[in-house]
HTML snippet that shows the backbone in 3Dmol.js (N, CA, C, O; Angstrom):
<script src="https://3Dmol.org/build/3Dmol-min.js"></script>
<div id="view" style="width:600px;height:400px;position:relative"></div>
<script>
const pdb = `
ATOM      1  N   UNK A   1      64.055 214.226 226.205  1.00  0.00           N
ATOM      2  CA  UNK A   1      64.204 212.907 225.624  1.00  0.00           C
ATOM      3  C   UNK A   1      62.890 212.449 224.991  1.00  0.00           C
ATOM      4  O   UNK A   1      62.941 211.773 223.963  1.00  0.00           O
ATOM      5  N   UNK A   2      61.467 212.844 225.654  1.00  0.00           N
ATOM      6  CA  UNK A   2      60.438 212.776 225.043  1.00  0.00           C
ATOM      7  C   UNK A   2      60.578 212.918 223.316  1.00  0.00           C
ATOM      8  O   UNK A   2      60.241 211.980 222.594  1.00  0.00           O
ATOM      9  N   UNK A   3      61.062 214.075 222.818  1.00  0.00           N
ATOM     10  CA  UNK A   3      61.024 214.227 221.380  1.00  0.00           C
ATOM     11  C   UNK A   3      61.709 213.401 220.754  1.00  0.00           C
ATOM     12  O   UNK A   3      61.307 213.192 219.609  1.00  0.00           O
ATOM     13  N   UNK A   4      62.850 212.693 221.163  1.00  0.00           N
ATOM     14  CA  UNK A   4      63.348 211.961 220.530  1.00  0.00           C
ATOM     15  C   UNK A   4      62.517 210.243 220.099  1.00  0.00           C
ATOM     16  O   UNK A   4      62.818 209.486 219.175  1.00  0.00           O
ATOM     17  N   UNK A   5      61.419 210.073 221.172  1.00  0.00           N
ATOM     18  CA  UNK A   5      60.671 208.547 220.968  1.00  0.00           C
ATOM     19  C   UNK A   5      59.181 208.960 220.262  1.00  0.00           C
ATOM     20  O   UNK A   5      58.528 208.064 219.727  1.00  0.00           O
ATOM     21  N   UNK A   6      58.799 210.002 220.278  1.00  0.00           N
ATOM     22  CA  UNK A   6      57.666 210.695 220.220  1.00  0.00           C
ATOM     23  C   UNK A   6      56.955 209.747 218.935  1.00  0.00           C
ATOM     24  O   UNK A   6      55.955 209.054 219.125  1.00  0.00           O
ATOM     25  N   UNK A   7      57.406 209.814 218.086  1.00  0.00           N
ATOM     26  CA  UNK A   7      57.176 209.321 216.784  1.00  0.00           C
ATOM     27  C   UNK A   7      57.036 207.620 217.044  1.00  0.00           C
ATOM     28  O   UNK A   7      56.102 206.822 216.960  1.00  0.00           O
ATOM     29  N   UNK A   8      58.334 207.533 217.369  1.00  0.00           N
ATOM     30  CA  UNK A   8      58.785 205.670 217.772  1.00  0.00           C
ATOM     31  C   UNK A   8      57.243 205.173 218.351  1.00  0.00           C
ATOM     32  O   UNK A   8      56.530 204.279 217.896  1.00  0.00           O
ATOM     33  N   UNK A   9      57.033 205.934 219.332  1.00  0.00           N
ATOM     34  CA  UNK A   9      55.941 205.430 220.574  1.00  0.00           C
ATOM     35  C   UNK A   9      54.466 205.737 219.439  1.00  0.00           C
ATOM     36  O   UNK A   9      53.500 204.975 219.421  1.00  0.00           O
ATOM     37  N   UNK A  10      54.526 206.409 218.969  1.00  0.00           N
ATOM     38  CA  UNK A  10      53.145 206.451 218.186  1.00  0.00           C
ATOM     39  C   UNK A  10      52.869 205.781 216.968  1.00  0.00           C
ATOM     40  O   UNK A  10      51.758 205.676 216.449  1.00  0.00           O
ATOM     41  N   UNK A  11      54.227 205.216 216.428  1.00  0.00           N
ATOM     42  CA  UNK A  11      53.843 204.192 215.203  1.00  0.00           C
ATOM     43  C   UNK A  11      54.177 202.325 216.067  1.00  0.00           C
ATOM     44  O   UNK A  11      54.040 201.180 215.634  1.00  0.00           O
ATOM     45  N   UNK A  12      54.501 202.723 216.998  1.00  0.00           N
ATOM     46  CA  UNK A  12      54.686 201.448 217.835  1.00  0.00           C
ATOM     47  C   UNK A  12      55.669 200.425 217.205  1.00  0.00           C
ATOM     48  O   UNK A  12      55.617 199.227 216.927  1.00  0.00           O
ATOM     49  N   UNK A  13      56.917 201.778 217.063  1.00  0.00           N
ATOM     50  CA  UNK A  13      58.457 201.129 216.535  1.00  0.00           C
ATOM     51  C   UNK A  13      59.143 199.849 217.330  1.00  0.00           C
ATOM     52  O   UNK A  13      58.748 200.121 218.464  1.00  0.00           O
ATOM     53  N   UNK A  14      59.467 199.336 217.394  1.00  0.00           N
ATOM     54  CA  UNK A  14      60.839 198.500 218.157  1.00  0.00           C
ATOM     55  C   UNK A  14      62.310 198.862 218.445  1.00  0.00           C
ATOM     56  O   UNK A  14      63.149 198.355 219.189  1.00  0.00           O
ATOM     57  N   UNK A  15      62.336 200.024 217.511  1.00  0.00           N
ATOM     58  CA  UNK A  15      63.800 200.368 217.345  1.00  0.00           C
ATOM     59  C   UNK A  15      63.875 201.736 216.439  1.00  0.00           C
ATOM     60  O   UNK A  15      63.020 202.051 215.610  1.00  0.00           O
ATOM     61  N   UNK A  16      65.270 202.626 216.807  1.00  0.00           N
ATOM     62  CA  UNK A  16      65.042 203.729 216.506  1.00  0.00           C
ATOM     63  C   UNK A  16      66.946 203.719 216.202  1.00  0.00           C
ATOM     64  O   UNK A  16      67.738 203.076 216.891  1.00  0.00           O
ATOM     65  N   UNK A  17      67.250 204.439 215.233  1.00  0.00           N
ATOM     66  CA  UNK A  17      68.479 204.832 214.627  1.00  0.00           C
ATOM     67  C   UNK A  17      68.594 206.783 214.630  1.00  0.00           C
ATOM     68  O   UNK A  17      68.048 207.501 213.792  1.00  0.00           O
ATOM     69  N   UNK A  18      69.355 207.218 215.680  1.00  0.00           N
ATOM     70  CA  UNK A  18      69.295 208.854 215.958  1.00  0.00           C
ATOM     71  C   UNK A  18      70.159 209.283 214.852  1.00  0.00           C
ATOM     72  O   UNK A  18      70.988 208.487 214.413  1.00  0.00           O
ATOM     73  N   UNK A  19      70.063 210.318 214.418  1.00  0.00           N
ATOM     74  CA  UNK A  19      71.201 211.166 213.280  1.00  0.00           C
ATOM     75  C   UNK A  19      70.732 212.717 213.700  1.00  0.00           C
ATOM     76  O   UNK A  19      69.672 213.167 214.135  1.00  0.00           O
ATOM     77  N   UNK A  20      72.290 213.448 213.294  1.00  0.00           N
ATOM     78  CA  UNK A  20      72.240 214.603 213.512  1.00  0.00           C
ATOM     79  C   UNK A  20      73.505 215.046 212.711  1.00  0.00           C
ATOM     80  O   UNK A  20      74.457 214.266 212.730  1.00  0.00           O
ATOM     81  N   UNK A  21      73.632 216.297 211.957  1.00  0.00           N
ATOM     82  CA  UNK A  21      75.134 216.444 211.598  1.00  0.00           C
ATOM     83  C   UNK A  21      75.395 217.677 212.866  1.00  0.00           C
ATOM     84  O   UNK A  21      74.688 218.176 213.741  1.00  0.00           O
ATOM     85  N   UNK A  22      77.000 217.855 212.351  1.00  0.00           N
ATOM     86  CA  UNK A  22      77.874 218.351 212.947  1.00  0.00           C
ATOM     87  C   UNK A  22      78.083 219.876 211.650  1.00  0.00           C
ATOM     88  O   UNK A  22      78.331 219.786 210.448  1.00  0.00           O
ATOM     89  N   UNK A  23      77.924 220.811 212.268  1.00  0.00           N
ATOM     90  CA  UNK A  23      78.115 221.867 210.559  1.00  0.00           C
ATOM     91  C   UNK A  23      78.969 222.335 210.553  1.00  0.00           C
ATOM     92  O   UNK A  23      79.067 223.309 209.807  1.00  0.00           O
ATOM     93  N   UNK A  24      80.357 221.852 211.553  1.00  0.00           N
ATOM     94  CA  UNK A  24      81.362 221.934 211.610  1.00  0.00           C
ATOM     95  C   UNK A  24      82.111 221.290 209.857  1.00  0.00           C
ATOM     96  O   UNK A  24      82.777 221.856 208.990  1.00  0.00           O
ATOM     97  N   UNK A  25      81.573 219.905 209.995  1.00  0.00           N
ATOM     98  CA  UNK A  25      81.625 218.930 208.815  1.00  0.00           C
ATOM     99  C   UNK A  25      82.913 218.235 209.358  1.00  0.00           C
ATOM    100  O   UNK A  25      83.873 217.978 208.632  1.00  0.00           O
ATOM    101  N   UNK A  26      82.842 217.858 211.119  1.00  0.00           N
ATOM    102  CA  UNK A  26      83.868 216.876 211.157  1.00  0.00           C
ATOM    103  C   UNK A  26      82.672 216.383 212.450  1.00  0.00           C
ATOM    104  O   UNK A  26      82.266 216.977 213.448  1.00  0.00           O
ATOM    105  N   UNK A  27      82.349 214.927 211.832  1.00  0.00           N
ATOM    106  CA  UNK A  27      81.848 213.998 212.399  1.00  0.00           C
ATOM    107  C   UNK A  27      82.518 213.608 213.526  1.00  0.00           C
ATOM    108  O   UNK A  27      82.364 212.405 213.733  1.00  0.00           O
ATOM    109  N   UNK A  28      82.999 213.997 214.093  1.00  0.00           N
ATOM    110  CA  UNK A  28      83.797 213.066 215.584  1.00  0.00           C
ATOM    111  C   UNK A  28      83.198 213.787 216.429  1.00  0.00           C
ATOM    112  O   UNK A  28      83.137 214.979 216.729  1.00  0.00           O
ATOM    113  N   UNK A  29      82.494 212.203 216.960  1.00  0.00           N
ATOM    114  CA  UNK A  29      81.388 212.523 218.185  1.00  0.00           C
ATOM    115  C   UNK A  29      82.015 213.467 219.724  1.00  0.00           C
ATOM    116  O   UNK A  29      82.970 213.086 220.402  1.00  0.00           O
ATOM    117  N   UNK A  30      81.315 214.535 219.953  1.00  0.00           N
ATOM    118  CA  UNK A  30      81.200 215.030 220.536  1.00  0.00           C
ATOM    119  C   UNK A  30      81.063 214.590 222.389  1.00  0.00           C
ATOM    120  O   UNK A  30      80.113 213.843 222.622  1.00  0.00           O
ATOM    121  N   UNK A  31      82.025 215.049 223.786  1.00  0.00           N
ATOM    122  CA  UNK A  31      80.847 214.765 224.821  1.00  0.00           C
ATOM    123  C   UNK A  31      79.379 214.760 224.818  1.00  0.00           C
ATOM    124  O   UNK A  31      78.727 213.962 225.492  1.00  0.00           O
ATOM    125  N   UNK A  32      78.947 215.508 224.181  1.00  0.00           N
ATOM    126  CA  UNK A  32      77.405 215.879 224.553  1.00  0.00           C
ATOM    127  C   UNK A  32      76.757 214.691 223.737  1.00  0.00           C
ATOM    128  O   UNK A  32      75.717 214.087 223.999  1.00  0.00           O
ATOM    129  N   UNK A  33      77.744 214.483 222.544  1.00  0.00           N
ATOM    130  CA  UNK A  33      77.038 213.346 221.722  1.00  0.00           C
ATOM    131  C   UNK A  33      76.911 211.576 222.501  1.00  0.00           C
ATOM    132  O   UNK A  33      76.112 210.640 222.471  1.00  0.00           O
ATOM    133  N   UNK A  34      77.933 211.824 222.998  1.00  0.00           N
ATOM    134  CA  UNK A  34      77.883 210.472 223.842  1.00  0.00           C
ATOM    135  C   UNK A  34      76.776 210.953 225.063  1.00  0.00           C
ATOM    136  O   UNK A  34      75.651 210.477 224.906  1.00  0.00           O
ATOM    137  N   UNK A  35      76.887 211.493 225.794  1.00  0.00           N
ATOM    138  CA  UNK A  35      75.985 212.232 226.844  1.00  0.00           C
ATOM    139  C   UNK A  35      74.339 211.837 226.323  1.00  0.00           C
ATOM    140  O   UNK A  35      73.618 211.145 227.041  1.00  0.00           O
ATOM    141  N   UNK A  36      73.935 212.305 225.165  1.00  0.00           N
ATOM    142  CA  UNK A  36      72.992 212.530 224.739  1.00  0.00           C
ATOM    143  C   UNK A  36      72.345 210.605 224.308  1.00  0.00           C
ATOM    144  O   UNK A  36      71.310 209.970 224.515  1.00  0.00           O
ATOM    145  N   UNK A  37      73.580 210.357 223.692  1.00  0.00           N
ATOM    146  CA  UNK A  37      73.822 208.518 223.842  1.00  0.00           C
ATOM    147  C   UNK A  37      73.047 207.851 224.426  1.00  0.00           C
ATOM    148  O   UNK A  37      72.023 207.290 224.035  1.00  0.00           O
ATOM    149  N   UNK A  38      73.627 207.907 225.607  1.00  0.00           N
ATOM    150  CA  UNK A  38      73.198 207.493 226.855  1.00  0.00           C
ATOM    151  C   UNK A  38      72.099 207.547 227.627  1.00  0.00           C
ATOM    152  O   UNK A  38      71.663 206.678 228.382  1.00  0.00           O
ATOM    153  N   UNK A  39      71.548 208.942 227.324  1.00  0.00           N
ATOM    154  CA  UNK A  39      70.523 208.790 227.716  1.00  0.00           C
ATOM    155  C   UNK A  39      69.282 208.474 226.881  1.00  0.00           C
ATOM    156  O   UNK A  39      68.201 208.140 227.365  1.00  0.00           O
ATOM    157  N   UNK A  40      69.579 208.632 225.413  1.00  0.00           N
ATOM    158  CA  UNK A  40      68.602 207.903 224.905  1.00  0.00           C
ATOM    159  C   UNK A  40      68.456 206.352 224.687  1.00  0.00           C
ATOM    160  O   UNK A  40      67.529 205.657 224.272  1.00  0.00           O
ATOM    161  N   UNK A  41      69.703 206.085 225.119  1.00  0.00           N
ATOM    162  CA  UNK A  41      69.649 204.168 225.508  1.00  0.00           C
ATOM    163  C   UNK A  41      68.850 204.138 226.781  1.00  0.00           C
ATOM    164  O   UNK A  41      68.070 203.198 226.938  1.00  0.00           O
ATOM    165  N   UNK A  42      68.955 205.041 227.684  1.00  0.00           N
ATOM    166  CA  UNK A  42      68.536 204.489 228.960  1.00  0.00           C
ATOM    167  C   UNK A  42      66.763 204.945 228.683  1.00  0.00           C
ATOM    168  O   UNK A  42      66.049 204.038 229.111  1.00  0.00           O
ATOM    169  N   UNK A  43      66.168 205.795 228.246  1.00  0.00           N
ATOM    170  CA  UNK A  43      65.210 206.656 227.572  1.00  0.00           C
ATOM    171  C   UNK A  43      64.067 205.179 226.920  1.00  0.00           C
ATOM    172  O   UNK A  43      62.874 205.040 227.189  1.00  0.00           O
ATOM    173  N   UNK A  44      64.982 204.204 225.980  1.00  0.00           N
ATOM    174  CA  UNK A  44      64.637 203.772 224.979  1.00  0.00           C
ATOM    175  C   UNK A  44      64.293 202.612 225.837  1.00  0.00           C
ATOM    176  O   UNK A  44      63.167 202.200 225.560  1.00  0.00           O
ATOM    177  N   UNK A  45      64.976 201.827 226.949  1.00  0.00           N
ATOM    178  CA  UNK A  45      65.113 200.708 227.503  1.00  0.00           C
ATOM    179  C   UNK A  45      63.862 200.898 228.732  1.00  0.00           C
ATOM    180  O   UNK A  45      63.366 200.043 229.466  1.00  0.00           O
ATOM    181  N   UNK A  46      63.586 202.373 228.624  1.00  0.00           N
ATOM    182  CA  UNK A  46      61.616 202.578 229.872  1.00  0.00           C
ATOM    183  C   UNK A  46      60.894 202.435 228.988  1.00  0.00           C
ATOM    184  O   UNK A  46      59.697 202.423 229.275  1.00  0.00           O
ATOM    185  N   UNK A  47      61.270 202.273 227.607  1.00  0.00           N
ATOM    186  CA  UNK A  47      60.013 202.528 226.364  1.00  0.00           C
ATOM    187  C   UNK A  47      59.937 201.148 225.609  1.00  0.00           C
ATOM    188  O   UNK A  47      59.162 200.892 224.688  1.00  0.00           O
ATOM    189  N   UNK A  48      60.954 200.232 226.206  1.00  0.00           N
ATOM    190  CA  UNK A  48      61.383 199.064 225.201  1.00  0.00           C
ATOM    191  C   UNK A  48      61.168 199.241 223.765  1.00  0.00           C
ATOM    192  O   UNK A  48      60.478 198.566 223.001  1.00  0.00           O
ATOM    193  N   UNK A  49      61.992 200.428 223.507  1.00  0.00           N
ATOM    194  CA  UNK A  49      62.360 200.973 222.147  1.00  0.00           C
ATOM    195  C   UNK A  49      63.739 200.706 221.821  1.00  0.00           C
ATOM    196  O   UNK A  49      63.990 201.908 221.903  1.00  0.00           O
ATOM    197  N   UNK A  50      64.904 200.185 221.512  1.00  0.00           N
ATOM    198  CA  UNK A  50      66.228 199.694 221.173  1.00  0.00           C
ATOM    199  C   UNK A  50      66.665 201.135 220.237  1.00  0.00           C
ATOM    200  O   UNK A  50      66.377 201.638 219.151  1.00  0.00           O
ATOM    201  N   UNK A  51      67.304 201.341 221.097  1.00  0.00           N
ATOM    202  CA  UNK A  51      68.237 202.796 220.422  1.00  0.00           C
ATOM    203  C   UNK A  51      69.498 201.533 219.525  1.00  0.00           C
ATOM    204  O   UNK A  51      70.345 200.715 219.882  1.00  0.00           O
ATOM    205  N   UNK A  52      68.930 202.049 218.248  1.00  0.00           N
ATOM    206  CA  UNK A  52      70.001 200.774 217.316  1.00  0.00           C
ATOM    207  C   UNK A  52      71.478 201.208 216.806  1.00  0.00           C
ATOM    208  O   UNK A  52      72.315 200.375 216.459  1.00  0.00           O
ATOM    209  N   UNK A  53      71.698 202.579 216.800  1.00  0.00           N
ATOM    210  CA  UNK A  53      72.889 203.099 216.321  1.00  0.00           C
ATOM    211  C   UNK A  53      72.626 204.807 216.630  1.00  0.00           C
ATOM    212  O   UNK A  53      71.487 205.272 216.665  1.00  0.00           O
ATOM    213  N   UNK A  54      73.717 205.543 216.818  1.00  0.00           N
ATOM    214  CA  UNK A  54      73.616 206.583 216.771  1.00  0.00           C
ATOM    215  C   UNK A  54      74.718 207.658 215.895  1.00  0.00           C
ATOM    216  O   UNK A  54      75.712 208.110 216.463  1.00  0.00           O
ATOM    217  N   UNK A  55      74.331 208.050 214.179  1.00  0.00           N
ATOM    218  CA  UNK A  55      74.748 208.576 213.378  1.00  0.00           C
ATOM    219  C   UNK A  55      75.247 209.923 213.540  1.00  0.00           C
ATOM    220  O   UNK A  55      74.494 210.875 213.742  1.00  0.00           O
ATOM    221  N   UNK A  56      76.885 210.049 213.430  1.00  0.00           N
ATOM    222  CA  UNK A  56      76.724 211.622 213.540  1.00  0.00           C
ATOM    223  C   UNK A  56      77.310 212.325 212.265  1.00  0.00           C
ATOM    224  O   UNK A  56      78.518 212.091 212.224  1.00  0.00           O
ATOM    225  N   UNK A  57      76.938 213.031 211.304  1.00  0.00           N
ATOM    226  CA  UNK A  57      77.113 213.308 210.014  1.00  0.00           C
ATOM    227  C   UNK A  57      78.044 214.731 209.791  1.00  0.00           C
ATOM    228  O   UNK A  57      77.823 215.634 210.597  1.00  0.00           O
ATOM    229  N   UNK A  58      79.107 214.974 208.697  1.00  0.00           N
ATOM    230  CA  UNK A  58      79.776 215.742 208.653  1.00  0.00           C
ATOM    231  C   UNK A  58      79.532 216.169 207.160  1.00  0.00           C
ATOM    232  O   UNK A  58      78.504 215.964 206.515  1.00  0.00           O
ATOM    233  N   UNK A  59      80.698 216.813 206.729  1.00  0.00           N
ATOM    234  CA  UNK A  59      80.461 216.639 205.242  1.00  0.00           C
ATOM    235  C   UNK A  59      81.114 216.023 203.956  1.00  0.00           C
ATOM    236  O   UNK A  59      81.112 216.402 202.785  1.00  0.00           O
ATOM    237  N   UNK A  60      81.649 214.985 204.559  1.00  0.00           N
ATOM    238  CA  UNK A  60      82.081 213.960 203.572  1.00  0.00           C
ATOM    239  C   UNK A  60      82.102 212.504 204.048  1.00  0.00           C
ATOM    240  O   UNK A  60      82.513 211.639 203.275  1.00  0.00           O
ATOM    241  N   UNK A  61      81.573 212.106 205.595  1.00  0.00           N
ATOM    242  CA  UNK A  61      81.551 211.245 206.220  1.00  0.00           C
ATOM    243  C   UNK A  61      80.848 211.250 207.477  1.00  0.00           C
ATOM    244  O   UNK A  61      80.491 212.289 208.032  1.00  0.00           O
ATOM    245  N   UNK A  62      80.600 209.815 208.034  1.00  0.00           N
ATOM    246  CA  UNK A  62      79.723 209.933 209.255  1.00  0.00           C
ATOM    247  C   UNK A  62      80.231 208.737 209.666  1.00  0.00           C
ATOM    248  O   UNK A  62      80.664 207.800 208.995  1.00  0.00           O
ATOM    249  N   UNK A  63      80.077 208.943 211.450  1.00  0.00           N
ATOM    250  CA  UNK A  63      80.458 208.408 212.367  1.00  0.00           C
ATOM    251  C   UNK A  63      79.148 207.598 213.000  1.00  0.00           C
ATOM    252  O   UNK A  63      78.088 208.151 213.292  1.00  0.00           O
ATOM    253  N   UNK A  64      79.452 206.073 213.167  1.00  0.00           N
ATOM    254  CA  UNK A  64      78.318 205.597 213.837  1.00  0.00           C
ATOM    255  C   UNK A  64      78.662 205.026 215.181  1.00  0.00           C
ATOM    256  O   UNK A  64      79.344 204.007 215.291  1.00  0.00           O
ATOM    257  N   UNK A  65      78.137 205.760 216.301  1.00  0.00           N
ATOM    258  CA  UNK A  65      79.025 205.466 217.544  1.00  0.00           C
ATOM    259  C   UNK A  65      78.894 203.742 218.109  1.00  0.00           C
ATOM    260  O   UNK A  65      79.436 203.177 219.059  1.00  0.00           O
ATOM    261  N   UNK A  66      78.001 203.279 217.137  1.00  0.00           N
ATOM    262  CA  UNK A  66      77.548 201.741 217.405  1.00  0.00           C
ATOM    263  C   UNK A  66      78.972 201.202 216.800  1.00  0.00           C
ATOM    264  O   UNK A  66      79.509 200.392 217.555  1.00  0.00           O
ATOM    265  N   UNK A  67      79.492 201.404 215.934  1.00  0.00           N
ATOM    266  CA  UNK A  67      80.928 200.710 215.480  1.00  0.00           C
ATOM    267  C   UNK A  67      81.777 201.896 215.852  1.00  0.00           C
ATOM    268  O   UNK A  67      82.852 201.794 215.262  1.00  0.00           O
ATOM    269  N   UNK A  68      81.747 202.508 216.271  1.00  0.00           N
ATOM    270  CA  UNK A  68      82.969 203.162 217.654  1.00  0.00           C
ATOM    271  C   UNK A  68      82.994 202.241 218.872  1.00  0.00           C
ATOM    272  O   UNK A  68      83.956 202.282 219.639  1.00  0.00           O
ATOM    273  N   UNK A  69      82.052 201.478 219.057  1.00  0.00           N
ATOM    274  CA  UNK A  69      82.061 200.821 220.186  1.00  0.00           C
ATOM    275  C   UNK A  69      81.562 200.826 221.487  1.00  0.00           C
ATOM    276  O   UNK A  69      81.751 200.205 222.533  1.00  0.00           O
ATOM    277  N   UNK A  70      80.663 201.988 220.959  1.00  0.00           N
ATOM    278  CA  UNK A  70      79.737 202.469 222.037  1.00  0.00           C
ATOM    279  C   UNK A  70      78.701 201.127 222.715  1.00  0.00           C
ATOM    280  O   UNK A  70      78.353 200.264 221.910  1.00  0.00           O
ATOM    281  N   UNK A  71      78.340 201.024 223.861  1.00  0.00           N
ATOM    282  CA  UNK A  71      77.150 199.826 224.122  1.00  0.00           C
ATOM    283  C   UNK A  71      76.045 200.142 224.451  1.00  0.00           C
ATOM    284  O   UNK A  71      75.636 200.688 225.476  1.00  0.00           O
ATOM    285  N   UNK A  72      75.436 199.717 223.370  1.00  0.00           N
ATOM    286  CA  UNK A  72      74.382 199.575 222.461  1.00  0.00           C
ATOM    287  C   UNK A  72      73.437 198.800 223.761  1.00  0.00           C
ATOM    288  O   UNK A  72      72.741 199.326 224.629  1.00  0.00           O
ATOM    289  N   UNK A  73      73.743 197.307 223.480  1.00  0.00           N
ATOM    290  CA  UNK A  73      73.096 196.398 224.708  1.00  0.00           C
ATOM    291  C   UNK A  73      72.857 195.461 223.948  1.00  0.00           C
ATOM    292  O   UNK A  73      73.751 194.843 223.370  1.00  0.00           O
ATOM    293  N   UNK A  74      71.511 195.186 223.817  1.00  0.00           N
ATOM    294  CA  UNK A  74      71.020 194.191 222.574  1.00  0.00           C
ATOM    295  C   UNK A  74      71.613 194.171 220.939  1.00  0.00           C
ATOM    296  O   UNK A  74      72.291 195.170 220.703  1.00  0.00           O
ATOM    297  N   UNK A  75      71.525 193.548 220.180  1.00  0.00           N
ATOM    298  CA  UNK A  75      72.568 193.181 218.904  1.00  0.00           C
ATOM    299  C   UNK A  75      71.155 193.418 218.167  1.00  0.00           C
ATOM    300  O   UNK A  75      70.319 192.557 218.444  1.00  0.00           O
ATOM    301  N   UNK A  76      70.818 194.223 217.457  1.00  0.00           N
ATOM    302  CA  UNK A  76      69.554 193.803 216.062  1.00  0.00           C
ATOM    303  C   UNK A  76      69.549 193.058 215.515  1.00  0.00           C
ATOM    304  O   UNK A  76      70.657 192.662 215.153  1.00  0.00           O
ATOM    305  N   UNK A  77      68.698 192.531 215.182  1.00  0.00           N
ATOM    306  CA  UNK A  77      68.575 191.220 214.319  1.00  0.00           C
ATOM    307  C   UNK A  77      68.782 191.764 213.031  1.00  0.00           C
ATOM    308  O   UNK A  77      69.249 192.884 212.822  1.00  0.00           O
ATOM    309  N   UNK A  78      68.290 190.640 211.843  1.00  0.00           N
ATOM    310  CA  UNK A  78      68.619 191.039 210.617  1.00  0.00           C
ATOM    311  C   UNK A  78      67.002 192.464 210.222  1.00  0.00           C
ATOM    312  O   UNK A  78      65.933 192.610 210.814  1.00  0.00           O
ATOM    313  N   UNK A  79      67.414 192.982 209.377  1.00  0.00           N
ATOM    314  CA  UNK A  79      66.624 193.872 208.728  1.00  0.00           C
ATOM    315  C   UNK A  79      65.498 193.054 207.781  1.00  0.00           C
ATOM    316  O   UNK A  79      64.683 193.686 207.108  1.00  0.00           O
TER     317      UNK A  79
END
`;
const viewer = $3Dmol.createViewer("view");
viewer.addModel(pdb, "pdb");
viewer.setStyle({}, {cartoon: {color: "spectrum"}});
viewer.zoomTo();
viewer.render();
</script>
């Protein structure tokens, strides 16, 4: 989980948006993808880093498990 904040923690982010595709090219999140979710919410919340969405990319579309309905926790403010 380290690699995933590595960057976040050294520019002294607030918030982090994960992406990864699928080379299947069907975006529908995976167990491991939720699995992996989870623990970078829980990861992000020892780092008070806000895991803001988590993108999973195919090849004509992408899935954002934040409007799947996944919980997130905190709401982002505006951009």
């Amino acid at each position: 989980m380290g690699e995933l904040y590595r960057d976040a923690v050294r520019l002294i982010a607030s918030g982090v948006i994960l992406v990864h595709n699928h080379p299947s090219g069907d975006p529908t999140p995976s167990p491991d993808d939720l699995h992996l979710t989870a623990e970078a919410l829980a990861a992000g919340r020892l780092l008070d880093i806000e895991l803001l969405d988590h993108l999973v990319i195919g090849h004509d579309a992408l899935v954002s498990l934040r409007e799947r309905g996944v919980a997130f926790g905190r709401t982002p403010g505006p951009l």
